[in-house]
C-alpha positions as CSV (number, residue, x, y, z in Angstrom):
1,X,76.7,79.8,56.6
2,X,79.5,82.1,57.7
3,X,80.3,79.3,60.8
4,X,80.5,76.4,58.3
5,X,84.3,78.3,57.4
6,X,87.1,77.6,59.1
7,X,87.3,79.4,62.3
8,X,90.6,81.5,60.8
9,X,88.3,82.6,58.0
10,X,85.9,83.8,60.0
11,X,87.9,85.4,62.4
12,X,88.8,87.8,59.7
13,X,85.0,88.7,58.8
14,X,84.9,88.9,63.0
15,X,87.1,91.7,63.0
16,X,84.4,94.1,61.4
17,X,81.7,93.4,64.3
18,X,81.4,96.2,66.9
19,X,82.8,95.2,70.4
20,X,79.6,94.9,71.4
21,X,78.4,92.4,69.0
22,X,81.6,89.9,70.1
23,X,80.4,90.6,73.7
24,X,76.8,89.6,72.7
25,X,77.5,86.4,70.4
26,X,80.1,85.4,73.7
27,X,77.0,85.5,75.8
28,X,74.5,84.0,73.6
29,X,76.5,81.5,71.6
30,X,79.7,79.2,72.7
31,X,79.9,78.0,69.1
32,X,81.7,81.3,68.6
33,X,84.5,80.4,71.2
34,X,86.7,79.3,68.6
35,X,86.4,82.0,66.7
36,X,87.1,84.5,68.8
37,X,90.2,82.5,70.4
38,X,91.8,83.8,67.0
39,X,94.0,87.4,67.5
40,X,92.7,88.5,64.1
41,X,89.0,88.7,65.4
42,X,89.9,91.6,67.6
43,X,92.5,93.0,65.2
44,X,93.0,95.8,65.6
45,X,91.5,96.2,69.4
46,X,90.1,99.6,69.6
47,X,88.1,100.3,73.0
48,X,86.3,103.6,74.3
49,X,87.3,104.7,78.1
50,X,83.8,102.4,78.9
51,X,85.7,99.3,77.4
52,X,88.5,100.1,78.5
53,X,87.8,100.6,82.1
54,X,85.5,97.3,81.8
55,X,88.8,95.4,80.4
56,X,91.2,96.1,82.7
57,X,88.6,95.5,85.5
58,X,88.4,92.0,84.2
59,X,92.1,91.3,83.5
60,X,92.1,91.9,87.4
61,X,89.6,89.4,88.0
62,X,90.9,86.7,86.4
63,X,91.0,84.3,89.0
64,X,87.0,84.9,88.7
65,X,86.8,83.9,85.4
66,X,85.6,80.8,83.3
67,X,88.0,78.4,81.2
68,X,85.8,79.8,78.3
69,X,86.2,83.3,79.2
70,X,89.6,83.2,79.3
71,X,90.3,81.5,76.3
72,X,89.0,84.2,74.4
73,X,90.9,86.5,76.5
74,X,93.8,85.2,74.8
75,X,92.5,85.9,71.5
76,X,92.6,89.3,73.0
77,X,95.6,89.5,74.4
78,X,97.7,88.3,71.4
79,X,97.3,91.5,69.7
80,X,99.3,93.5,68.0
81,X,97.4,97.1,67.5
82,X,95.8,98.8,70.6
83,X,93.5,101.7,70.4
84,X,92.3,103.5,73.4
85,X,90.3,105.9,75.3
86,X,92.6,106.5,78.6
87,X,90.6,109.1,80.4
88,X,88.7,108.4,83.6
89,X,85.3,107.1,84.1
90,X,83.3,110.2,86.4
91,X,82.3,107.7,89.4
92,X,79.3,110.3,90.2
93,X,77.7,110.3,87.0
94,X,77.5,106.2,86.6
95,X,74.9,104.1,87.6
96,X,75.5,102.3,90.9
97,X,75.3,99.0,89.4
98,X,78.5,100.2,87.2
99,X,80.2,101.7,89.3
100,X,82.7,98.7,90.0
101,X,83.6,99.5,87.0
102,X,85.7,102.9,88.1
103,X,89.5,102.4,87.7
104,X,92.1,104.7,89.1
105,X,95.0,105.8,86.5
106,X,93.9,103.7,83.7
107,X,96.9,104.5,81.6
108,X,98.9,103.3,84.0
109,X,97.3,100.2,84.5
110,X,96.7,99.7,80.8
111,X,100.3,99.5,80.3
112,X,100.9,97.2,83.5
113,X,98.5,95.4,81.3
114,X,100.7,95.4,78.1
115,X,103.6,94.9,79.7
116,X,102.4,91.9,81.6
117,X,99.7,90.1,79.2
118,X,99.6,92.0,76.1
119,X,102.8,91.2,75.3
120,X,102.0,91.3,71.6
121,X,101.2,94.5,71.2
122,X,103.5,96.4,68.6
123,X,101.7,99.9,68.5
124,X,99.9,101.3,71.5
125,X,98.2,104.6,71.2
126,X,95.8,106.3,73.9
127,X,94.0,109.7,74.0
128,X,92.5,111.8,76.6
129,X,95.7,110.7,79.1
130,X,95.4,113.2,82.1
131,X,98.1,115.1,83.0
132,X,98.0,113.8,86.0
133,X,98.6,110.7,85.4
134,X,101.8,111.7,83.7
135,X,102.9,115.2,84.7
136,X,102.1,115.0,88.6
137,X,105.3,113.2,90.8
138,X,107.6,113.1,87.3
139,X,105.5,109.8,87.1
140,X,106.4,109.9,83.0
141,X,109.6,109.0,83.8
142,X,108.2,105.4,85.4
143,X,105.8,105.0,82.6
144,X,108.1,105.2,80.4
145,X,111.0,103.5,81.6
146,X,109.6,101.0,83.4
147,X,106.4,100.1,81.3
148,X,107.6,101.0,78.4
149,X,111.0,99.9,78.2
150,X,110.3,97.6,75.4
151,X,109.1,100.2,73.0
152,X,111.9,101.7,70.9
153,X,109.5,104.8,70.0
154,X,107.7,106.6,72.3
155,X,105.6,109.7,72.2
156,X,103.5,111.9,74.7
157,X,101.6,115.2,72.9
158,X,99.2,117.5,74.3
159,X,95.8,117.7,72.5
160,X,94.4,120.0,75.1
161,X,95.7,122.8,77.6
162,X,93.5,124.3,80.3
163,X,92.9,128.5,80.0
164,X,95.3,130.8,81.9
165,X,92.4,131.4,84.3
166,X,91.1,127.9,85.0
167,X,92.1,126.4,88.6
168,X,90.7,122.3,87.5
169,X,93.2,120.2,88.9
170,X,93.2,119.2,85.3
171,X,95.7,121.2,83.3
172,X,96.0,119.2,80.0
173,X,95.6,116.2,77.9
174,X,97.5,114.0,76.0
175,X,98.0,111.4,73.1
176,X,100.5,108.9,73.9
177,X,101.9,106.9,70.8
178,X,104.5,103.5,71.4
179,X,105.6,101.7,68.8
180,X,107.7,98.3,69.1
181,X,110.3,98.9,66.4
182,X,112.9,96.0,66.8
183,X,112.1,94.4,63.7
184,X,113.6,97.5,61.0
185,X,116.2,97.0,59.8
186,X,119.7,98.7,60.0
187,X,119.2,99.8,63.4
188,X,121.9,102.3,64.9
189,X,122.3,104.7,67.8
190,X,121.4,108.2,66.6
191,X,124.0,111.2,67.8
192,X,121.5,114.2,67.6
193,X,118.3,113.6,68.2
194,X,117.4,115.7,64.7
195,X,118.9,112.4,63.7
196,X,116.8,110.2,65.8
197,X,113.2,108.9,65.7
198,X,112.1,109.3,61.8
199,X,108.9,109.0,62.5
200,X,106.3,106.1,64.4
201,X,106.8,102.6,62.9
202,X,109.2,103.9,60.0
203,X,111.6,104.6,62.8
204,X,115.3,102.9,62.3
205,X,117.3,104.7,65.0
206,X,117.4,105.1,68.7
207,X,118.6,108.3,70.7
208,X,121.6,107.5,72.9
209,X,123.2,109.6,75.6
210,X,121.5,112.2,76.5
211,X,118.8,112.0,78.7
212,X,117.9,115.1,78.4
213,X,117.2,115.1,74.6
214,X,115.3,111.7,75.0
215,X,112.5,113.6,77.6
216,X,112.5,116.6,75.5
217,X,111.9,114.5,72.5
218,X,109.4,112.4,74.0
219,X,107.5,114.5,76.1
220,X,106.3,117.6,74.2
221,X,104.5,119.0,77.1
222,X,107.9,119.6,79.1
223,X,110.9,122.4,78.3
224,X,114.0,123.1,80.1
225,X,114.5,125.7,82.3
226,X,117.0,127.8,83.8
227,X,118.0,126.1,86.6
228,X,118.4,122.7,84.6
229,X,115.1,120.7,85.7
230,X,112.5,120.2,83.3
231,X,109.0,121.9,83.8
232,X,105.3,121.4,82.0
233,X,104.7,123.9,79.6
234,X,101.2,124.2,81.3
235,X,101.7,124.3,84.7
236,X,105.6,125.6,85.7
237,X,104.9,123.8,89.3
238,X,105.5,120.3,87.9
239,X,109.0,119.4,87.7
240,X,111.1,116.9,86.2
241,X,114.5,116.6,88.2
242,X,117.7,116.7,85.8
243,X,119.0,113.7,87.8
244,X,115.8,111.7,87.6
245,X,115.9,111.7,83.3
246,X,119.4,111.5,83.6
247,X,119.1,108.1,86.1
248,X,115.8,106.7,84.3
249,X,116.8,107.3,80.6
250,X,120.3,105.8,81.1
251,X,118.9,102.6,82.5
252,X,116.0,102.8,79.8
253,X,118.6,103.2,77.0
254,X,121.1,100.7,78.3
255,X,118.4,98.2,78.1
256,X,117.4,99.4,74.5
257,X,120.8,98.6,73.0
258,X,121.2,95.7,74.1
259,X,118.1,94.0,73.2
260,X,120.2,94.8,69.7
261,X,123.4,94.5,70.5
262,X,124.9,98.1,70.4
263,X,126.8,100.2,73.0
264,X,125.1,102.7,74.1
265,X,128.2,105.2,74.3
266,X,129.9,104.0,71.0
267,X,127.7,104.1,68.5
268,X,129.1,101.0,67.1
């Protein structure tokens, strides 16, 4: 009975089903195609680091794909919450059969991802990021400023640091929260960045200036140090170079105030 509403309707009831119920009805019944065409069947999209990994190694692929397939890719794709699972897949404990599925830097390519196809997206947030995918070459900087220029709010936290005495590559984990905040009204360039960021989607300012303050702000694993450059809290080795956030934030908030129309040095 549910199929005899329109597919908009049912789209909505859609939304409840695990992800792997939509994968199974895909397989088993086309008659769900335009259904699932619909953005609020997958609303919001939240995917495990299995999903995930499995996504992105399809959105590769897509010259692979079927017409069907990838019209309900673009119910997918037209988005607007995203929920993930960044951390990697361990190649050595999958099946052979699966491991195809094994995807270097996920973040990373998750965001080339959003910033690419998921255009839609208005709040990204993924846990278990490695440090190393953010900490190791000052790549935060990129991810940030490059792949996240469009989002007004951005925040990396650490969930997880590693014991004094562990040696694992693996020094700590993060949540990273992005939130497209355009839309709010009264926007302005904050001075102080007490004055800036009021919180996720409630946000109605933008920090100007200062690189500085933006990485501190942003990245809550990272503190200044003496000698100016910005170092993890968990591992003192891993640098950010002042000029680097002075170079990457200026260009990253140049392109903020203008998608509104404010100077970034004013303030007006």
């Amino acid at each position: 009975m549910i199929m005899m509403l329109p597919p908009s309707l049912t789209a909505n009831a859609a939304q409840f089903l695990p992800l792997h119920d939509k994968y199974h009805l895909l397989l088993t019944s086309r008659d769900i195609q335009p259904v699932l065409e619909h953005r609020a069947a997958w609303e919001p999209l939240v995917l495990g680091h299995h999903a995930l990994h499995r996504l992105l190694r399809r959105m590769q692929q897509l010259w692979k794909l079927s017409s069907f397939t990838l019209s309900v890719l673009q119910g997918v794709r037209d988005v607007h919450e995203l929920y993930v699972d960044a951390r990697e897949l361990d190649i050595k404990t999958l099946p052979v059969e699966e491991q195809w599925l094994h995807i270097l830097c996920p973040l990373e390519q998750l965001l080339l991802q959003v910033q690419q196809k998921f255009i839609n997206v208005r709040h990204l947030k993924a846990s278990n990021v490695s440090d190393l995918e953010v900490d190791v070459g000052s790549n935060f900087l990129r991810l940030r400023c490059d792949l996240l220029s469009e989002f007004q709010y951005v925040r990396l936290s650490p969930t997880w640091f590693a014991a004094a005495d562990n040696y694992d590559c693996h020094r700590a984990k993060y949540e990273l929260t992005a939130t497209r905040i355009f839309h709010s009204r009264g926007l302005g360039i904050a001075k102080t960045p007490q004055e800036a960021y009021e919180g996720g989607e409630a946000a109605e300012t933008i920090v100007s200036g200062d690189g500085n303050c933006c990485l501190e702000m942003e990245h809550e694993g990272v503190s200044k140090s003496a000698d100016g450059h910005f170092r993890t809290r968990h591992s003192p080795f891993r640098m950010f170079a002042e000029t680097d956030v002075q170079r990457n934030y200026q260009k990253l908030l140049a392109g903020l105030c203008a998608r509104i129309g404010l100077s970034a040095r004013s303030g007006h």
